[in-house]
C-alpha positions in Angstrom: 0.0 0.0 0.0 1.0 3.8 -0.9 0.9 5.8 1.9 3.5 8.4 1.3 2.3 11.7 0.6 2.2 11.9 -3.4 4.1 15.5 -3.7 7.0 14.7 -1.8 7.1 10.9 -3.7 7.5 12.8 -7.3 9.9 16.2 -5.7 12.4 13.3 -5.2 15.7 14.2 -7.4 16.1 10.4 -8.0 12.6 10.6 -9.2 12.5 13.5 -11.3 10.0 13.5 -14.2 12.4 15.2 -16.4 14.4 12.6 -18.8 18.0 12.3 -18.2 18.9 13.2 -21.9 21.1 15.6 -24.1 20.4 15.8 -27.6 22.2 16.3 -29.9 22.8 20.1 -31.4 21.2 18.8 -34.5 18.7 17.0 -33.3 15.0 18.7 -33.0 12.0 18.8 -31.3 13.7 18.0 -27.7 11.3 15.7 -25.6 9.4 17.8 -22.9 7.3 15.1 -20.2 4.0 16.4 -19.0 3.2 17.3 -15.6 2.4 14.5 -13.0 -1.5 13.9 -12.6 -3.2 14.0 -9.7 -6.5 12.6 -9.3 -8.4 12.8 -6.4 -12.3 13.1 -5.5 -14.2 16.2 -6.2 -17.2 18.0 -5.2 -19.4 15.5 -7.0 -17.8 12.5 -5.3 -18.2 14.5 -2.0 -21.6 15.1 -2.0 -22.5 11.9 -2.8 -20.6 11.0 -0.3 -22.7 12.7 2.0 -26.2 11.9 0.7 -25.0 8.1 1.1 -24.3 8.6 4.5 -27.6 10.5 5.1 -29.8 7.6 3.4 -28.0 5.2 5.3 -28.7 6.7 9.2 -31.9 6.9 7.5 -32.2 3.2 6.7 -30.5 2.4 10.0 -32.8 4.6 12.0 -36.1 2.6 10.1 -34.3 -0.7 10.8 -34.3 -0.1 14.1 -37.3 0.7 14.4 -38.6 -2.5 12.6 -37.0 -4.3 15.1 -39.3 -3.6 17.8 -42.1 -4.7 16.7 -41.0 -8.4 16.5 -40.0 -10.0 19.8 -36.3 -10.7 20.7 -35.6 -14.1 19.6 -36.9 -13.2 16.1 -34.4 -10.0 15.7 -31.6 -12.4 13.9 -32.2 -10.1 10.6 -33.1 -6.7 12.3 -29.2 -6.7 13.8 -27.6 -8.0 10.9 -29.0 -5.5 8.6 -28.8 -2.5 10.9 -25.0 -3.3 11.8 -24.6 -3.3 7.7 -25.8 0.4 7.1 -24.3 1.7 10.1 -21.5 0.1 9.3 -21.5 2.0 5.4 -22.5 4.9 7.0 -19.2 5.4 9.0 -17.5 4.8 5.9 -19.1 7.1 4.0 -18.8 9.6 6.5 -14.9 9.1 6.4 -14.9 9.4 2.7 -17.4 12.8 2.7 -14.8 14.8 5.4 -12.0 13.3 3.5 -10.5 10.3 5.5 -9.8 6.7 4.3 -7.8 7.1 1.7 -4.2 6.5 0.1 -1.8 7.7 -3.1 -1.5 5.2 -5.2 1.8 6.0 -7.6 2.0 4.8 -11.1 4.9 6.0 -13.2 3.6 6.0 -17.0 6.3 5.4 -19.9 5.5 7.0 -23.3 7.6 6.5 -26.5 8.5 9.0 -29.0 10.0 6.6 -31.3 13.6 5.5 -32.2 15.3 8.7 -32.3 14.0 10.3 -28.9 14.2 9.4 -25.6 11.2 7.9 -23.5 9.7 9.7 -20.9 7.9 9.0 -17.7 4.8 10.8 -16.4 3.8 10.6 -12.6 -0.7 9.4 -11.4 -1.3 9.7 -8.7 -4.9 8.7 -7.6 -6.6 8.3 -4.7 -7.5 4.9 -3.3 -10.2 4.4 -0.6 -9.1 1.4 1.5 -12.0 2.3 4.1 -14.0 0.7 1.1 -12.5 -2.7 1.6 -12.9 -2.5 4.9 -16.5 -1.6 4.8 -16.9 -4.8 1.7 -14.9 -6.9 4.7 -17.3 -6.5 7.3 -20.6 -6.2 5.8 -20.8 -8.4 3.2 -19.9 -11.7 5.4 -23.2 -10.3 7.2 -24.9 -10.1 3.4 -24.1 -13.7 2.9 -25.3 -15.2 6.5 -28.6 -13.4 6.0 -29.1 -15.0 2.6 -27.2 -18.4 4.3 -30.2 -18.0 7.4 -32.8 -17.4 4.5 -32.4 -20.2 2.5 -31.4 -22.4 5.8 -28.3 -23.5 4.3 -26.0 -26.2 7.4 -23.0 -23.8 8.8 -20.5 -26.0 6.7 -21.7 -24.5 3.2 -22.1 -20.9 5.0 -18.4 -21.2 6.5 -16.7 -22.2 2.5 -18.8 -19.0 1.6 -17.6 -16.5 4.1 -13.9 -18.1 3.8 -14.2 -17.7 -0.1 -16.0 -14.0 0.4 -12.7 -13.2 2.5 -10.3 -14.1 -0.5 -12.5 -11.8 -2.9 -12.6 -9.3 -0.8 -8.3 -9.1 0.0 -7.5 -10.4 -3.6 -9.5 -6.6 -4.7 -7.4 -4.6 -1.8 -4.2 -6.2 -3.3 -5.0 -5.5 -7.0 -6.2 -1.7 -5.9 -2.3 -1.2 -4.8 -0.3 -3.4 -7.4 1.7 -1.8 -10.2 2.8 -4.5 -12.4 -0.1 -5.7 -14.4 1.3 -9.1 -13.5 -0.1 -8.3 -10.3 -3.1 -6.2 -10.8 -4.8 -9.0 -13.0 -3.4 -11.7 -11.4 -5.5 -10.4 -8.0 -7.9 -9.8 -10.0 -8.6 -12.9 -11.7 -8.4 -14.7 -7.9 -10.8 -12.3 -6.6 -13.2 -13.2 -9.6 -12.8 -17.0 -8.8 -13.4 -16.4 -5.3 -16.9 -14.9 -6.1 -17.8 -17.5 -8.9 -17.7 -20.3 -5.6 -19.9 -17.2 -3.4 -22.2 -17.7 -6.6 -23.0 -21.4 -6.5 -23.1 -21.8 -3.4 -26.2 -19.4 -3.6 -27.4 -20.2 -6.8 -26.9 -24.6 -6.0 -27.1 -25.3 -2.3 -29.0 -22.4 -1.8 -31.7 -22.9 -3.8 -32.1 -26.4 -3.2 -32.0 -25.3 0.8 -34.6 -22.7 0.6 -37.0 -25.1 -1.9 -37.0 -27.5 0.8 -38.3 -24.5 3.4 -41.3 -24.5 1.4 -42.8 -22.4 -1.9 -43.1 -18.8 -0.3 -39.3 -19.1 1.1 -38.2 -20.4 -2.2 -39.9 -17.7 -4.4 -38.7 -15.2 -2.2 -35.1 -16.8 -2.1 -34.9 -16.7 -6.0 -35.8 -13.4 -6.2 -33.0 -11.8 -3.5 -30.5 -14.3 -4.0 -31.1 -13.5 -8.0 -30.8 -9.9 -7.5 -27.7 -10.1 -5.0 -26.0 -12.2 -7.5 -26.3 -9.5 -10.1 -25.2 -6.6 -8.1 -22.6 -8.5 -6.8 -21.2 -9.2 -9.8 -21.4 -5.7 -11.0 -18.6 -4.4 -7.9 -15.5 -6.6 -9.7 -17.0 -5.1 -13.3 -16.7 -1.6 -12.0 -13.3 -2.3 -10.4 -12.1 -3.7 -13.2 -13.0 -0.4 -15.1 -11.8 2.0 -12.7 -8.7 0.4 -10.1 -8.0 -1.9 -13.5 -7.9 0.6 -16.5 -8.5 3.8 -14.9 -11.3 5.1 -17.6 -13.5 6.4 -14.8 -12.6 9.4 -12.6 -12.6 9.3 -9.1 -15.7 11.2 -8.6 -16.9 8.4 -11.0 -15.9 6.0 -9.0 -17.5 7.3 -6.0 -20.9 7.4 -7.5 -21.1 4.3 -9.1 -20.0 2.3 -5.6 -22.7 4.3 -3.8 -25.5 3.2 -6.2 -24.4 -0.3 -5.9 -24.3 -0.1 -2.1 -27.6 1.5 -1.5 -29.2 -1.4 -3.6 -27.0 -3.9 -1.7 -27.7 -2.5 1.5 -30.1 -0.6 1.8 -32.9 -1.7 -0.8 -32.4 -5.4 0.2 -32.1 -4.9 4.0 -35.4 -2.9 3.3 -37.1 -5.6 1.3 -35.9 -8.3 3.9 -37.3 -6.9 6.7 -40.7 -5.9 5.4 -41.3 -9.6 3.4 -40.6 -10.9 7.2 -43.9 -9.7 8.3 -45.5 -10.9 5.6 -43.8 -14.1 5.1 -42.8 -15.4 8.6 -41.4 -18.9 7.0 -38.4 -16.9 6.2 -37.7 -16.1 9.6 -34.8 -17.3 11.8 -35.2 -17.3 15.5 -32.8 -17.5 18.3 -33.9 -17.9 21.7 -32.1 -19.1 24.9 -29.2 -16.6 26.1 -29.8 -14.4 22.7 -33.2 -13.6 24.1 -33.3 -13.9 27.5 -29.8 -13.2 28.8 -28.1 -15.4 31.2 -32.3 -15.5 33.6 -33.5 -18.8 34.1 -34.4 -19.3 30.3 -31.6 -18.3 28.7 -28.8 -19.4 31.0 -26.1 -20.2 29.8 -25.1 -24.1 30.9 -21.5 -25.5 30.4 -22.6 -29.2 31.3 -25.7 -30.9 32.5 -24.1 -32.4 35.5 -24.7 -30.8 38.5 -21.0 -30.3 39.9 -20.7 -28.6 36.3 
């Protein structure tokens, strides 16, 4: 990771942006490199930024809410999906007052043919690593409420949170590479690691929520279908922007913050309200997740009495 302050990096005299090169007295047009780039979000990444983190307290706030009208032991959902969008909410708030981010160098080589020299120009762009962190957390909570939905055994959700960690680190890795050796070679492993998240939602998944009966199934195809898709659509926009750097930083922004309200917000939203209306879908935990450690929800280490 780059986190040495991008000025300072290209003011280095051993890393002057100026070619080394004296022509000859003969020789014309002299080779004159352009000035590094710097790019770095603007007022259109900032404020969306901001309205992200607005719609998400919002979201938060209404989950909440939500939450108390079911009883305790049936909240399994209402805390998963509240921790998500507070969770994104502190990240966007990091992102709108202009934390979580690094320089990412990249020294550029252009040709001017045979006779003239080659010359090196300085990006420098910033890189949000609060982003992966954010994807770290919340989208292991993403996949246990689609795991809890479709009632999928803790084996198959355990390969799907350990492969969700590789897709996740493999994208963080590829953000900071420089060789392209590297940057599609992280790539390529972070695309395998969701292809696995994939079936196991599209194959064990579906055959887990079918057996939980038609309404649970429906609704399973319909999430799972649409968290598949948008899923799919994070690696297609990294590849776009960390991979070939055709969108601008500001275009980068917005086009995460779409994806995340959908992700996030939208399906934590159409979650919770199908609950109501569906209770097959529902997960419930009583014992010590409901009642504490009071007579009904003690917690026992063995049934022996000298236990």
């Amino acid at each position: 990771m780059m986190f040495e302050d991008p000025v300072d990096f290209i003011m280095r005299p051993t890393r002057t942006a100026i070619p080394s090169y004296t022509p000859n007295p003969t020789s014309f047009p002299t080779v004159i490199p352009d000035p590094p780039i710097f790019e770095h979000i603007g007022k259109a990444g900032t404020r969306a930024s901001w309205v992200v983190f607005v719609l998400m307290v919002i979201a938060a706030i209404a989950f909440t809410v939500l939450a108390r009208t079911v009883p305790a032991s049936k909240r399994v959902y209402h805390s998963l999906t509240t921790l998500i969008v507070v969770i994104s909410a502190l990240t966007y708030f990091a992102q709108a007052t202009g934390q979580g981010h690094a320089s990412h160098h990249k020294r550029l080589t252009e040709h001017h043919g045979d006779k003239l020299p080659d010359t090196h120009r300085h990006l420098v762009r910033q890189v949000y690593y609060t982003r992966f962190i954010d994807w770290a957390l919340t989208t292991p909570l993403l996949l246990i409420n689609l795991s809890l939905l479709a009632g999928l055994p803790g084996s198959t959700i355990f390969s799907a949170l350990s492969a969700n960690v590789i897709f996740v680190l493999s994208g963080l890795f590829a953000a900071f590479s420089h060789r392209k050796i590297q940057v599609w070679g992280w790539f390529t492993i972070s695309i395998l690691a969701f292809l696995w998240i994939a079936y196991t939602l599209i194959v064990p998944g579906r055959t887990a929520a079918k057996a939980k009966g038609a309404n649970v199934s429906r609704f399973y195809n319909l999430v799972g279908l649409a968290a598949i898709v948008v899923g799919a659509v994070y690696p297609i926009i990294w590849g776009i922007v960390d991979g070939s750097r055709i969108l601008s930083v500001n275009g980068e922004i917005i086009a995460y913050a779409v994806l995340d309200v959908l992700s996030k917000g939208v399906f934590g939203g159409l979650l919770l309200t199908t609950y109501k209306r569906v209770p097959e879908i529902g997960a419930e935990l009583n014992g010590f997740w409901a009642s504490g450690t009071n007579a009904e929800g003690r917690i026992r280490i063995g049934d022996d009495d000298g236990a």
